[in-house]
N, C-alpha and C positions, 0 to 999 in steps of 0.2 A: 485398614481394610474396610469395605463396603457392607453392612449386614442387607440380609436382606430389606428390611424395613427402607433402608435409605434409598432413595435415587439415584440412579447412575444419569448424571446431565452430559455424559461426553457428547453421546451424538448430537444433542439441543445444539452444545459450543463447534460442535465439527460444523455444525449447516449454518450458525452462525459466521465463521470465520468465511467460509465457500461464499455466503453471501455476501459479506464486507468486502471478500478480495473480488467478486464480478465489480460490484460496484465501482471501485475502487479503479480497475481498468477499464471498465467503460467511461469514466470520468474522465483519467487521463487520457486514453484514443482521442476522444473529443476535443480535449483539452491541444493536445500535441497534432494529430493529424488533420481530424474533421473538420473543425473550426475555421482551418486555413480554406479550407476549399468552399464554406458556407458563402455566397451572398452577407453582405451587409443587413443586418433583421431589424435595426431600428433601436434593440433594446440595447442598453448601457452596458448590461455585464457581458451580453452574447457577444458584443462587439470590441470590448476592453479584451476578450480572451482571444479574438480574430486576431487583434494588431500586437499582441502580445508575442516578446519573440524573448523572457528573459525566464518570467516564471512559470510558465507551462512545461517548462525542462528541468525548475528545479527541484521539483519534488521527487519522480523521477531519480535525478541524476543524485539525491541525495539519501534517496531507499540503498544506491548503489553502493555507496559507501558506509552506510551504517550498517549493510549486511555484513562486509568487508571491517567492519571494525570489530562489532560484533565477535566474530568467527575468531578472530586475534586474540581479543579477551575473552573469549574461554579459551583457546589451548591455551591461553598463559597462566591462567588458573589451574587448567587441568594439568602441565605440567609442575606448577606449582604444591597443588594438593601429592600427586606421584615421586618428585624427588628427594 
């Protein structure tokens, strides 16, 4: 437990996390959708991400499955800990 004297940082880590996850899809929008419809800009990385058709999906497609894995190993814990 928390005495008074101590700080309670949850909310700091709540508007922390809000902020990582905006970020985090605004990145990938960019990445996956907007990109494709930018004009050519000249610059290296802008343009490596336009013609990009393999790793803009796999970050993405692989949150999807670590969520997915994730969720598996804990019930198999949580049934594990209860039997």
């Amino acid at each position: 437990r928390l005495s008074n004297l101590e700080p309670d940082s949850t909310q700091f880590w709540g508007y922390v996390l809000l902020i990582a996850t905006y970020v985090l899809f605004v990145l990938f929008m960019y990445a996956i959708v907007v990109s494709k419809l930018m004009p050519y800009t000249g610059n290296k990385y802008l343009d490596w991400i336009k013609e990009d058709t393999y790793y803009c999906l796999l970050i993405p497609v692989t949150w999807f499955v670590s969520v997915y894995a994730v969720f598996w190993n804990w019930m198999g814990m949580k049934f594990f800990r209860h039997n």
